[in-house]
C-alpha positions as CSV (number, residue, x, y, z in Angstrom):
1,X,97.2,55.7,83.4
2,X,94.7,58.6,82.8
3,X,93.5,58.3,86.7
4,X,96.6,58.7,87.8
5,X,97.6,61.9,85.8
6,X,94.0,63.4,86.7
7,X,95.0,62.5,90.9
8,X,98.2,63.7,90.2
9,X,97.4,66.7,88.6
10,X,94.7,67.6,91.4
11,X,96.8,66.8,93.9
12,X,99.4,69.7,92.2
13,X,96.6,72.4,92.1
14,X,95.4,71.5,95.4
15,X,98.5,72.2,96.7
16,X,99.2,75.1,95.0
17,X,95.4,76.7,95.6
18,X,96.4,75.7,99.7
19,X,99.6,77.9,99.0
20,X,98.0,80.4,97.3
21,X,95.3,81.0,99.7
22,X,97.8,80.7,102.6
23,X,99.7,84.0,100.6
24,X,97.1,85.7,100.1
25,X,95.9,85.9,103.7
26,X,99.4,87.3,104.5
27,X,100.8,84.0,106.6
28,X,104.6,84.9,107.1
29,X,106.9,83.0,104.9
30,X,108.2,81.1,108.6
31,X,104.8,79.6,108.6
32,X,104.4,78.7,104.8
33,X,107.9,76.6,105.4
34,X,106.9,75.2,108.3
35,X,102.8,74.3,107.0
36,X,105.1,72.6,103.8
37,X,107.4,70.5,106.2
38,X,105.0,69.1,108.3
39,X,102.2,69.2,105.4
40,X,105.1,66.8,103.2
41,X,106.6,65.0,106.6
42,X,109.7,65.9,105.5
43,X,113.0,64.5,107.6
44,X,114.7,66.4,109.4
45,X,117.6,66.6,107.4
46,X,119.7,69.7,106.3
47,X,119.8,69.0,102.6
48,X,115.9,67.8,102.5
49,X,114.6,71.1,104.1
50,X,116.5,73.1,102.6
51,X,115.3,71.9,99.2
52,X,111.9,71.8,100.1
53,X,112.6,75.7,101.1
54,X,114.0,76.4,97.4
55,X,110.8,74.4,95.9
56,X,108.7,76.9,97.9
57,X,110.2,80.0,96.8
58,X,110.2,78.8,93.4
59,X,106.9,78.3,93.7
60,X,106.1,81.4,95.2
61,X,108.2,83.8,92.9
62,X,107.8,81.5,89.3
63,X,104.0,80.1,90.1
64,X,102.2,82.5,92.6
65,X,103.7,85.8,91.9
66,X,104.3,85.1,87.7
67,X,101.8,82.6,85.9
68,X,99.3,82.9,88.6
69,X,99.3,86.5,88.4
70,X,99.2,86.9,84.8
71,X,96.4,83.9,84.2
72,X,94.0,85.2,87.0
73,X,94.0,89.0,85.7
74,X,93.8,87.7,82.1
75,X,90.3,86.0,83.5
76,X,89.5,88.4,85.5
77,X,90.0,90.7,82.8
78,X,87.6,88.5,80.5
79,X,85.0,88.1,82.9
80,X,85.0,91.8,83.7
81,X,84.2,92.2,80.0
82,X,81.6,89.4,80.1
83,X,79.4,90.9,82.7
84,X,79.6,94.3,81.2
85,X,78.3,92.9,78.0
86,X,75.7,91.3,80.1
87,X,74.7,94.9,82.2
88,X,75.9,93.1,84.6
89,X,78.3,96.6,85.5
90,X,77.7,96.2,89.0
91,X,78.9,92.9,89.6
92,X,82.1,93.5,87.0
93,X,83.1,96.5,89.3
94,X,83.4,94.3,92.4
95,X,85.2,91.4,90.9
96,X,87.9,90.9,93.7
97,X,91.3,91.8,92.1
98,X,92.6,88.7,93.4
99,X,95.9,89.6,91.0
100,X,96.9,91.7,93.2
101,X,96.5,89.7,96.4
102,X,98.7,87.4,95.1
103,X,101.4,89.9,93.9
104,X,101.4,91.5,97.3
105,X,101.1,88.0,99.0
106,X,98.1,89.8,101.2
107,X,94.4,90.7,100.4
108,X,94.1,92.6,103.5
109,X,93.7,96.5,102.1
110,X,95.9,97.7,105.0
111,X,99.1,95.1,104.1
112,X,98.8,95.9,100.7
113,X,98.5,100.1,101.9
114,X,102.0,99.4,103.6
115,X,103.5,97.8,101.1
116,X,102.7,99.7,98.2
117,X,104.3,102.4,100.7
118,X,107.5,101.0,100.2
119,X,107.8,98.4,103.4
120,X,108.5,95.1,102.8
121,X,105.9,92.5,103.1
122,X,107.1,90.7,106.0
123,X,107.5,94.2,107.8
124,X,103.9,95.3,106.7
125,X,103.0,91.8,108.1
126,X,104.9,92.6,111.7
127,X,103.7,96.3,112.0
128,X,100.3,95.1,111.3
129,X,99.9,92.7,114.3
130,X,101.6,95.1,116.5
131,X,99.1,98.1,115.5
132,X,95.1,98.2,115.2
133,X,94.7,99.8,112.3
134,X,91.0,99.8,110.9
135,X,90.1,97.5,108.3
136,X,89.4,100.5,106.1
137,X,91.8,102.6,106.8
138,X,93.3,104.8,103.9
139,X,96.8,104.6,102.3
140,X,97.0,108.6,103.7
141,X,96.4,107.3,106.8
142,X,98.8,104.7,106.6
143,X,101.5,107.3,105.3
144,X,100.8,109.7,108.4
145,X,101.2,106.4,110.4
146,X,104.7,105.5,109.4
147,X,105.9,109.0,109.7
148,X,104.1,109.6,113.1
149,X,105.4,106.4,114.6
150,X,107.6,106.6,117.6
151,X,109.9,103.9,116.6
152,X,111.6,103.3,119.5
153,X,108.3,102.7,121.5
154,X,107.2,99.3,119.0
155,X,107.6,96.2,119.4
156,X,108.9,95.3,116.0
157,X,112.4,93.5,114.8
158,X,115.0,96.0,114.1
159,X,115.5,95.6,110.4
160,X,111.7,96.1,110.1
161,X,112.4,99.9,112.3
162,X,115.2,100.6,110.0
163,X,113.3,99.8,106.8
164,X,110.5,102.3,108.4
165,X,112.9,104.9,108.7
166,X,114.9,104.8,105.3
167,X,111.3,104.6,104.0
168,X,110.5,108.2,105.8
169,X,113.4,109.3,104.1
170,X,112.0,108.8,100.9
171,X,108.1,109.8,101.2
C-alpha cells in the first residue's frame, strides 16, 4: 500500500514540477493544454477536454500561482537567511526568485518587464516573439518600447494591439 502512495505521490509532483517548469519558461497556455492532452491521451471528446482544461487552470491559479508561490518564497526566504548566517551573502543575493517566475508564469526578465507594465501575459508572450529585445534590456526600455511602437506595422493579434494602446493611456 505504502509503494503505491509513494508512486502516486511522485507521479503528482512530477507532473506538477513538468507544469511548473513549462510556466515558467513562458509556454503559452495553447501549448500547456495541448502538452496535457496528449501527455494524458485524453479522447477526443468535448466533455473530457474540456475538463481536463478546468483541471489545468485550477492547477495553474490554486497550485502554481497560490501554494507554490507562497511555499517556494517561504524557502527561499529561509534559505536566504541560512546563507547569510553562514557569510555566505553572496550566494543569498543570487538565490533565483523563482516566486516570482511562477507568479508571472515567465522567468525571462523581459516577459516579466512587460507584464509588470501592465500587458497581459499572453500579450507579453506574443510581442516578445515578434520583437528582439535584448536579454537585458531594462523595464525603461521596455516602457519607451510600448509607447514608441507603431502598432499598425506588428504582427500581433488585435486584442494584444488594443491592450497595448489602453495600456499607453495609462503610463
Amino acid at each position: 500500500m505504502t509503494g503505491r502512495l509513494v508512486k502516486r505521490s511522485f507521479a503528482v509532483f512530477a507532473g506538477f514540477a513538468f507544469l511548473a517548469i513549462r510556466w515558467m519558461q513562458g509556454l503559452p497556455i495553447r501549448d500547456l493544454v495541448r502538452a496535457r492532452l496528449e501527455f494524458k491521451n485524453v479522447p477526443n471528446e468535448e466533455k473530457v477536454v474540456n475538463e481536463e482544461i478546468r483541471d489545468l487552470f485550477r492547477e495553474i491559479e490554486e497550485d502554481l500561482r497560490y501554494r507554490y508561490v507562497k511555499y517556494t518564497s517561504i524557502y527561499l526566504q529561509v534559505l536566504s537567511c541560512v546563507l547569510m548566517q553562514k557569510g555566505e551573502t553572496e550566494k543569498a543575493a543570487k538565490l533565483l526568485p523563482l516566486n516570482m517566475f511562477l507568479e508571472f508564469g515567465a522567468s525571462e526578465r523581459v516577459l516579466i518587464h512587460l507584464m509588470c507594465l501592465g500587458l497581459s501575459r499572453t500579450s507579453a508572450i506574443l510581442l516578445n516573439r515578434r520583437v528582439s529585445f535584448a536579454a537585458d534590456t531594462t523595464l525603461q526600455e521596455c516602457k519607451r518600447y510600448l509607447d514608441a511602437v507603431d502598432l499598425a506595422r506588428i504582427d500581433i493579434p488585435a486584442i494584444c494591439k488594443a491592450e497595448i494602446s489602453r495600456m499607453r493611456g495609462r503610463l
